[in-house]
GUSE-488161 format. One record per residue: residue in three letters; residue number from 1; x, y, z of N, C-alpha, C in turn. Coordinates in pm, whole numbers. Atoms other than C-alpha are relative to their C-alpha. Example, Ala and Ser with C-alpha at 12.3 -4.5 7.8 and 13.67 -1.06 7.14 Angstrom:
2
+-----+-----+--------+--------+--------+--------+--------+--------+--------+--------+--------+
:  aa :   i :   n_xx :   n_yy :   n_zz :  ca_xx :  ca_yy :  ca_zz :   c_xx :   c_yy :   c_zz :
+-----+-----+--------+--------+--------+--------+--------+--------+--------+--------+--------+
: Ala :   1 :     89 :   -119 :      0 :   1230 :   -450 :    780 :     90 :    120 :      0 :
: Ser :   2 :    -82 :   -119 :     -6 :   1367 :   -106 :    714 :    -77 :    109 :     73 :
+-----+-----+--------+--------+--------+--------+--------+--------+--------+--------+--------+
//
This chain:
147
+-----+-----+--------+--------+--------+--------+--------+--------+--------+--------+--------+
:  aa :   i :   n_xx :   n_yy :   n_zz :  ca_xx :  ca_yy :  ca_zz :   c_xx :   c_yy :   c_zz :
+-----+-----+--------+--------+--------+--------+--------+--------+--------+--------+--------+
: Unk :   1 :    -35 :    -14 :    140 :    506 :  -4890 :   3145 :   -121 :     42 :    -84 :
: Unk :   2 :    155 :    -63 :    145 :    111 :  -4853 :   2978 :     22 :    131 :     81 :
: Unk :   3 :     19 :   -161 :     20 :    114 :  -4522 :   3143 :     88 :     84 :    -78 :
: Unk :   4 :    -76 :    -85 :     34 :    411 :  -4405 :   3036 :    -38 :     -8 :   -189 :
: Unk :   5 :     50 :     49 :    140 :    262 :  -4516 :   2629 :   -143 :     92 :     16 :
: Unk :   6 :     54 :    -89 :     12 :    -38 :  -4319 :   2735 :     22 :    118 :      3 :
: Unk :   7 :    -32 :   -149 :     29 :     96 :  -4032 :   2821 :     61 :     46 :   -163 :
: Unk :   8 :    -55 :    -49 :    158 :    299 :  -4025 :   2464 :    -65 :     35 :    -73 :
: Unk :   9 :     97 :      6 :    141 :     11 :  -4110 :   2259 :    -69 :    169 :     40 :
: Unk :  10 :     82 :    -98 :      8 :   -145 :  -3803 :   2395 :     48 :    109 :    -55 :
: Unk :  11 :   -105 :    -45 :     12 :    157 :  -3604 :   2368 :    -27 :     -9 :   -167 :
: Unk :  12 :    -30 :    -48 :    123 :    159 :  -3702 :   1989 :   -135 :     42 :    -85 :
: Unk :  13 :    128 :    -52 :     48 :   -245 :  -3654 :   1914 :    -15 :    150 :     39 :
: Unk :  14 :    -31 :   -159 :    -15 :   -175 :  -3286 :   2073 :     46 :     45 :    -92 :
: Unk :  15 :    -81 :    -85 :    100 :    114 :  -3217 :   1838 :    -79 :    -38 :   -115 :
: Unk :  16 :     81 :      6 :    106 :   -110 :  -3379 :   1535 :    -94 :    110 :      3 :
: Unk :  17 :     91 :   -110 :     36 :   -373 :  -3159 :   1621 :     53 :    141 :    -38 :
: Unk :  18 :    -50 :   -135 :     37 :   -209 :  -2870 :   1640 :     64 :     38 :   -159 :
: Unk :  19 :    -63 :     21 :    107 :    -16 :  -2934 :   1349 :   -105 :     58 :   -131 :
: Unk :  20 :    122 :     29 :     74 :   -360 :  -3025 :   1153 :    -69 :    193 :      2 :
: Unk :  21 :     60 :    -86 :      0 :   -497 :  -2701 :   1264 :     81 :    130 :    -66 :
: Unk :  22 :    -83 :    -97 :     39 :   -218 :  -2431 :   1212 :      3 :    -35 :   -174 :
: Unk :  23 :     -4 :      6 :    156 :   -206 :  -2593 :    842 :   -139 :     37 :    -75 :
: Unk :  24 :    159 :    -86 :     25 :   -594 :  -2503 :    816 :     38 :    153 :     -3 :
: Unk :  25 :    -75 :   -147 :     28 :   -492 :  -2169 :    923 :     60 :     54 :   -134 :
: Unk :  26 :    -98 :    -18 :    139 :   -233 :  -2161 :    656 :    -88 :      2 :   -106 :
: Unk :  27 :     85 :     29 :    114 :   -501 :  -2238 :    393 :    -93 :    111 :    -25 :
: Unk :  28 :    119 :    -30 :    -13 :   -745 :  -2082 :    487 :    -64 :    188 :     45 :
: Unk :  29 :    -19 :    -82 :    -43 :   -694 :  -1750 :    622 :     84 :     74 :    -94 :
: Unk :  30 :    -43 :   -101 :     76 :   -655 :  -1423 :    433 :    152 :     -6 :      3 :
: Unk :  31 :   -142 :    -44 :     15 :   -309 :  -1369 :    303 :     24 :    134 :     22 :
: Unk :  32 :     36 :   -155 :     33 :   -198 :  -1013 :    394 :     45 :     51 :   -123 :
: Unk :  33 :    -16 :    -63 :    105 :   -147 :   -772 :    144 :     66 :    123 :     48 :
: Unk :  34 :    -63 :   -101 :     -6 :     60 :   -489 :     78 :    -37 :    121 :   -133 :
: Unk :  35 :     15 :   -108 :     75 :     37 :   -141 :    -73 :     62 :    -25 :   -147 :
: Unk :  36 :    -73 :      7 :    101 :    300 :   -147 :   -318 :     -2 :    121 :    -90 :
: Unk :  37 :     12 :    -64 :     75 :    287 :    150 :   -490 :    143 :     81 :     14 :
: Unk :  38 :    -73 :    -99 :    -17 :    576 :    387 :   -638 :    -68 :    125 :    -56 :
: Unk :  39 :     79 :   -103 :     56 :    473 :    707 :   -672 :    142 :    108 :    -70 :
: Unk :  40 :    -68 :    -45 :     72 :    661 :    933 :   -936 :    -54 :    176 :     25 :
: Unk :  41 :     24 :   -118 :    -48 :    672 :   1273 :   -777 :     79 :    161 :    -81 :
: Unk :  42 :   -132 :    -65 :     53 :    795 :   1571 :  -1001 :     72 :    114 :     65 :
: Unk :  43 :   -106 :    -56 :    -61 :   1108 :   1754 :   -926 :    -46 :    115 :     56 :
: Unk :  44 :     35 :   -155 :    -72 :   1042 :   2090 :   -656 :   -136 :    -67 :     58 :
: Unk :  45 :    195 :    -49 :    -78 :    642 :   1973 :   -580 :     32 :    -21 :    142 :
: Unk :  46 :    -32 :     11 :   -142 :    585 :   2036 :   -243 :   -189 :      9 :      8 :
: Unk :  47 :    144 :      0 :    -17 :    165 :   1978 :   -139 :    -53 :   -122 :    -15 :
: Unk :  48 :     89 :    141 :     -3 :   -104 :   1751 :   -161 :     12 :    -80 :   -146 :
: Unk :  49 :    -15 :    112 :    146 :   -109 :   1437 :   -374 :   -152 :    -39 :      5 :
: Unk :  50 :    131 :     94 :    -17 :   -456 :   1310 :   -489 :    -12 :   -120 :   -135 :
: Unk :  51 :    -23 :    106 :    148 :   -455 :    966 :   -703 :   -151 :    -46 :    -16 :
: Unk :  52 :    127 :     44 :    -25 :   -814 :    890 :   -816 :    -20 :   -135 :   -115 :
: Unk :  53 :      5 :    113 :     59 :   -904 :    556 :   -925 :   -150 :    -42 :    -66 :
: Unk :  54 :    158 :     51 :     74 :  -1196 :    365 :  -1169 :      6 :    147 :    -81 :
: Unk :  55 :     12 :    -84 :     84 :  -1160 :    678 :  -1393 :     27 :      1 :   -161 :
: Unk :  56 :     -5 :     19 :    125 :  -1278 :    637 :  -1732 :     66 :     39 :    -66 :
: Unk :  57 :    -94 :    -64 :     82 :  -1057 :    670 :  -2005 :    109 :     35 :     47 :
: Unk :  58 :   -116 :    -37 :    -82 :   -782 :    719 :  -1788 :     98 :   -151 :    -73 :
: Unk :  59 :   -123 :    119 :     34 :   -437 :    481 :  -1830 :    -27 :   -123 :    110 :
: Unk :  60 :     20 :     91 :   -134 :   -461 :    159 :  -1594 :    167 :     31 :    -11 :
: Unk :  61 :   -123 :    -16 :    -83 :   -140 :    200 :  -1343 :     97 :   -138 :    -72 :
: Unk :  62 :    -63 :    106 :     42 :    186 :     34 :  -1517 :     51 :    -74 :    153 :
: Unk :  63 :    -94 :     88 :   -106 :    400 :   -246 :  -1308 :    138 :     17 :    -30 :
: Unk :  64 :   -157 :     46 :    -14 :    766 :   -236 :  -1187 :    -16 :    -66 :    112 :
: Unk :  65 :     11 :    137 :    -90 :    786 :   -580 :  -1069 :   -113 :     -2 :     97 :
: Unk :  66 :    156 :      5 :    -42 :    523 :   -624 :   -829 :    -43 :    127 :     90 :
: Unk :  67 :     85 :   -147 :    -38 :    479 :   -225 :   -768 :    -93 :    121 :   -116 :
: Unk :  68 :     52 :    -98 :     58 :    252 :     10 :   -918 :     26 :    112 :    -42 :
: Unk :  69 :    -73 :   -137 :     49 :    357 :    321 :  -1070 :    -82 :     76 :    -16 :
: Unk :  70 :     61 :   -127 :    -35 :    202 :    635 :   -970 :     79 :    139 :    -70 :
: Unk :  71 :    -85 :    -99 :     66 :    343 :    902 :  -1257 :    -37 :    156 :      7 :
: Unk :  72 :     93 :   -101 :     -3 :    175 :   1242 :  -1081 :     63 :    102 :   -103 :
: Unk :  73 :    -35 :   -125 :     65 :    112 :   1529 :  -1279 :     90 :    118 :     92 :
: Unk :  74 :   -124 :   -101 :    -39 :    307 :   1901 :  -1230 :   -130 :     24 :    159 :
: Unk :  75 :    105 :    -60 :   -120 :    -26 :   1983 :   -993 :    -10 :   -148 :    113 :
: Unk :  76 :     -3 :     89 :   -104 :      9 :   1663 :   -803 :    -71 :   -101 :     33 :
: Unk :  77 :    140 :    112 :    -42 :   -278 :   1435 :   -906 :     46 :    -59 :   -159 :
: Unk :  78 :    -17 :     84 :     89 :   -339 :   1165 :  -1113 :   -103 :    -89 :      0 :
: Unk :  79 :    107 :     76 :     20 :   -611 :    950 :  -1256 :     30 :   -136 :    -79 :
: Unk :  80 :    -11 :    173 :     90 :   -627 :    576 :  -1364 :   -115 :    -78 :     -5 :
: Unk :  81 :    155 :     44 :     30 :   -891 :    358 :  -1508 :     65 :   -189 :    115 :
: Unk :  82 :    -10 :     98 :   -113 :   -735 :    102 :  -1238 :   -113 :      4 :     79 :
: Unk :  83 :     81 :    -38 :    -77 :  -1058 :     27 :  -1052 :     -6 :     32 :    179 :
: Unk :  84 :    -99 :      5 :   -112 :   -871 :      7 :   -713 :     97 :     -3 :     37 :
: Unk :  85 :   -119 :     14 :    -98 :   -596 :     67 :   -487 :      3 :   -105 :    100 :
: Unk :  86 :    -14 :    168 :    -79 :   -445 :   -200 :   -290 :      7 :     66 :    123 :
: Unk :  87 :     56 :    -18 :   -171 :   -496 :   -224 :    106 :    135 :    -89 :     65 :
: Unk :  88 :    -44 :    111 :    -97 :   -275 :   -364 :    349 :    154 :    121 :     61 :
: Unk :  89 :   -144 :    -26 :    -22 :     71 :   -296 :    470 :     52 :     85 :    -78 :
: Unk :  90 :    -37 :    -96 :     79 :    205 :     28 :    350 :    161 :    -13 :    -14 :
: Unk :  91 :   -129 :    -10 :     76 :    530 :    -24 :     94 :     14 :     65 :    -44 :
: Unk :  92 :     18 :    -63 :    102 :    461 :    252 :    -92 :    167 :     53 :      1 :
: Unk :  93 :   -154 :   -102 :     20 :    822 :    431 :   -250 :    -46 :    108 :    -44 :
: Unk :  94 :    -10 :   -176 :     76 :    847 :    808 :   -322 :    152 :     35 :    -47 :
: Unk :  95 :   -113 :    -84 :     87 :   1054 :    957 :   -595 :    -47 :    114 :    -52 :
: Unk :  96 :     14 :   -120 :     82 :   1102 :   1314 :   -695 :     60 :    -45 :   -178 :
: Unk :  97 :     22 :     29 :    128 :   1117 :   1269 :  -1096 :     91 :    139 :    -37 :
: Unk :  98 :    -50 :   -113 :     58 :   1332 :   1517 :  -1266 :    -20 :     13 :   -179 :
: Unk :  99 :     15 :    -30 :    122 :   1323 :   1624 :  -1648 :     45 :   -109 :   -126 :
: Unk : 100 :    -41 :    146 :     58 :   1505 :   1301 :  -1756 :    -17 :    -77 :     34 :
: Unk : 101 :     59 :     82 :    -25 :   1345 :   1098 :  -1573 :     80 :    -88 :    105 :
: Unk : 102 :    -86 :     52 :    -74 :   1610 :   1056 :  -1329 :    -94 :     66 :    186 :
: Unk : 103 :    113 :     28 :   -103 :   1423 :    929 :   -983 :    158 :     43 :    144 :
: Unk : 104 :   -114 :     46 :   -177 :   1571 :   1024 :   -599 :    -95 :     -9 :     77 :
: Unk : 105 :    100 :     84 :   -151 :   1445 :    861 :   -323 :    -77 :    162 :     93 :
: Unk : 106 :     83 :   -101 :    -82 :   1202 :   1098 :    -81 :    -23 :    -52 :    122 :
: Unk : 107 :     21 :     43 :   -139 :   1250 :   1037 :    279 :   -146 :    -27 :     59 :
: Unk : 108 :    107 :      1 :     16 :    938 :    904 :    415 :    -67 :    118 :    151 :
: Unk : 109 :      6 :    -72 :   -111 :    949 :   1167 :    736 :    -73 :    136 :   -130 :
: Unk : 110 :     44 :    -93 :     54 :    863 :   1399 :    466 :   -148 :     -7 :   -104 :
: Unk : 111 :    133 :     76 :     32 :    541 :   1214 :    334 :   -121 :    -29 :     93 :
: Unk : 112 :    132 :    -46 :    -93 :    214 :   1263 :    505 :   -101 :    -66 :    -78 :
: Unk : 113 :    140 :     89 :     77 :    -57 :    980 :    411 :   -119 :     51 :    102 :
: Unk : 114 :    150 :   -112 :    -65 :   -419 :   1180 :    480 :    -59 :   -159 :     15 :
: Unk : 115 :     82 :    113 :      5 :   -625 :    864 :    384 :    -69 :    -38 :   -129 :
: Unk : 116 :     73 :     48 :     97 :   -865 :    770 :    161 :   -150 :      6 :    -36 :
: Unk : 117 :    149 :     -2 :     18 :  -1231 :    815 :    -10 :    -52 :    -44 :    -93 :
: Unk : 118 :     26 :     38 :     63 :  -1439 :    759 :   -225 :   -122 :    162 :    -86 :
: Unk : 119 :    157 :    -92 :     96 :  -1737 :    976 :   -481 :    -61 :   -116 :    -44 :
: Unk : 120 :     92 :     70 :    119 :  -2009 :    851 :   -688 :    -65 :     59 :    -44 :
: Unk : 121 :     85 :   -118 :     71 :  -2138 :   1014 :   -963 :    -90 :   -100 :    -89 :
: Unk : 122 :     73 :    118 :     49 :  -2461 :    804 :  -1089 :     29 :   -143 :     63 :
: Unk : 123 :    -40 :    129 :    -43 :  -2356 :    444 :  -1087 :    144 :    -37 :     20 :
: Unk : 124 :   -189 :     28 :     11 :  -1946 :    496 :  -1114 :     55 :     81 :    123 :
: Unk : 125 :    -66 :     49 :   -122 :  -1777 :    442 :   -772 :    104 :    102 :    -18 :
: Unk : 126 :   -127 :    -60 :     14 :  -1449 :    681 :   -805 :     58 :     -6 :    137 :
: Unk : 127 :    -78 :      0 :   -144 :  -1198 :    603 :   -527 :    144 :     76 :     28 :
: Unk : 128 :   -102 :   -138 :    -33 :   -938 :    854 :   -391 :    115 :    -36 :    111 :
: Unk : 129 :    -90 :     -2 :   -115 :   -616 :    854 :   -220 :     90 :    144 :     18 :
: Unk : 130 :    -30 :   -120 :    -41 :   -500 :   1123 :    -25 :    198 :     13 :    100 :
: Unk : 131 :   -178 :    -47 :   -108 :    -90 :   1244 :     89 :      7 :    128 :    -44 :
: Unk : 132 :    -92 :   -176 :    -18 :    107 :   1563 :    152 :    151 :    -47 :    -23 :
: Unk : 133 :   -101 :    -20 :     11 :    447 :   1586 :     15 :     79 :    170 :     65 :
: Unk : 134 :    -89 :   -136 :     -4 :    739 :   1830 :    159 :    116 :      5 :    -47 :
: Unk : 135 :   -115 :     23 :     -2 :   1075 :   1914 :    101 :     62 :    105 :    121 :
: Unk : 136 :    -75 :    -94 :   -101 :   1139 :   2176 :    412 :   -128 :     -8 :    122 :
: Unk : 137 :     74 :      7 :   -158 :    930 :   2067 :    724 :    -34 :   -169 :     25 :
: Unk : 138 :    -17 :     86 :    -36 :   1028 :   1690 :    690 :     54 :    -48 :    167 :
: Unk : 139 :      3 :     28 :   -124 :   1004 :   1510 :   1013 :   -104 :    -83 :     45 :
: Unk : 140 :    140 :     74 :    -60 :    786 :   1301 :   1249 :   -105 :     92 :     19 :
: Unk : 141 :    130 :    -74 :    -17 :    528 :   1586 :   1313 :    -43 :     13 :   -136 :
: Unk : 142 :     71 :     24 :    102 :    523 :   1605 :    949 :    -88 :   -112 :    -67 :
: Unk : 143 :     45 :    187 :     22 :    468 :   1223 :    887 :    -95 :     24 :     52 :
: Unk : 144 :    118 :    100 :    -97 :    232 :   1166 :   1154 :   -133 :    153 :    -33 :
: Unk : 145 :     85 :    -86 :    -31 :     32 :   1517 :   1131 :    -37 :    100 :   -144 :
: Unk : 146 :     50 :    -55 :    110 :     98 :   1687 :    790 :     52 :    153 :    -11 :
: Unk : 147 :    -38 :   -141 :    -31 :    216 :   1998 :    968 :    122 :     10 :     59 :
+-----+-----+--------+--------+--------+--------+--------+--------+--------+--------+--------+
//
C-alpha cells in the first residue's frame, strides 16, 4: 500500500510541475502577433505597391477594428507618419477601391508580398513594405514568385 501512495504523489508533483511550468510559459513568452493590415487598392491598378512608414508629416494609418488601413494612391504607394509596420502572421486584406468607395475583395493568388526595407536619411529610420498586385496572371506562381 506505501508504494502504491508513492507512486501517486509522484504522479501528482509531475502534473504540478508541469502545470506550474506551461503557466510560466503562458506569462512569459512573446505573444504572437499578426499583420493586420487592409490595404485599399484603387479600381484597374495592376503593379507594385510600396507603403513607407515614420514619414514626416504624413497621416498615421486609421483603424477598422483591430486592422490598419492602407488607402494607396492612383500610382500605388503610400506614406504614413506611423513609425512601424506590424510583424507576425500575415492577415493582411486586399480591396480594389472604386470611385465611391465601394471595396471588392482581391484574391490573394493575385497578391505578391516582395518584403521589406528600410532607408535612412541622417537620423530618420524610413521603413518600407514591398507587394505586386495583378488582375490577369493571378495564381500560385504569381503569389509565390510575382511572375
Amino acid at each position: 500500500m506505501a508504494r502504491n501512495h508513492k507512486y501517486s504523489y509522484r504522479i501528482i508533483i509531475t502534473v504540478i510541475a508541469v502545470a506550474v511550468a506551461l503557466g510560466i510559459a503562458f506569462v512569459f513568452l512573446p505573444k504572437s502577433s499578426s499583420t493586420n493590415d487592409i490595404f485599399l487598392i484603387p479600381e484597374g491598378y495592376e503593379g507594385d505597391i510600396q507603403v513607407n512608414y515614420n514619414v514626416a508629416g504624413a497621416p498615421k494609418l486609421e483603424k477598422e477594428g483591430k486592422f490598419d488601413v492602407i488607402p494607396l494612391r492612383a500610382n500605388g504607394t503610400y506614406d504614413t507618419s506611423t513609425p512601424d509596420m506590424e510583424y507576425g502572421l500575415v492577415t493582411d486584406q486586399y480591396y480594389y477601391v472604386d470611385q465611391n468607395g465601394r471595396r471588392t475583395p482581391i484574391d490573394h493568388s493575385c497578391i505578391h508580398v516582395k518584403g521589406n526595407g528600410t532607408s535612412e536619411v541622417g537620423s530618420i529610420i524610413t521603413r518600407h513594405q514591398y507587394l505586386k498586385v495583378t488582375r490577369t496572371k493571378c495564381g500560385e506562381q504569381f503569389q509565390s514568385w510575382g511572375s
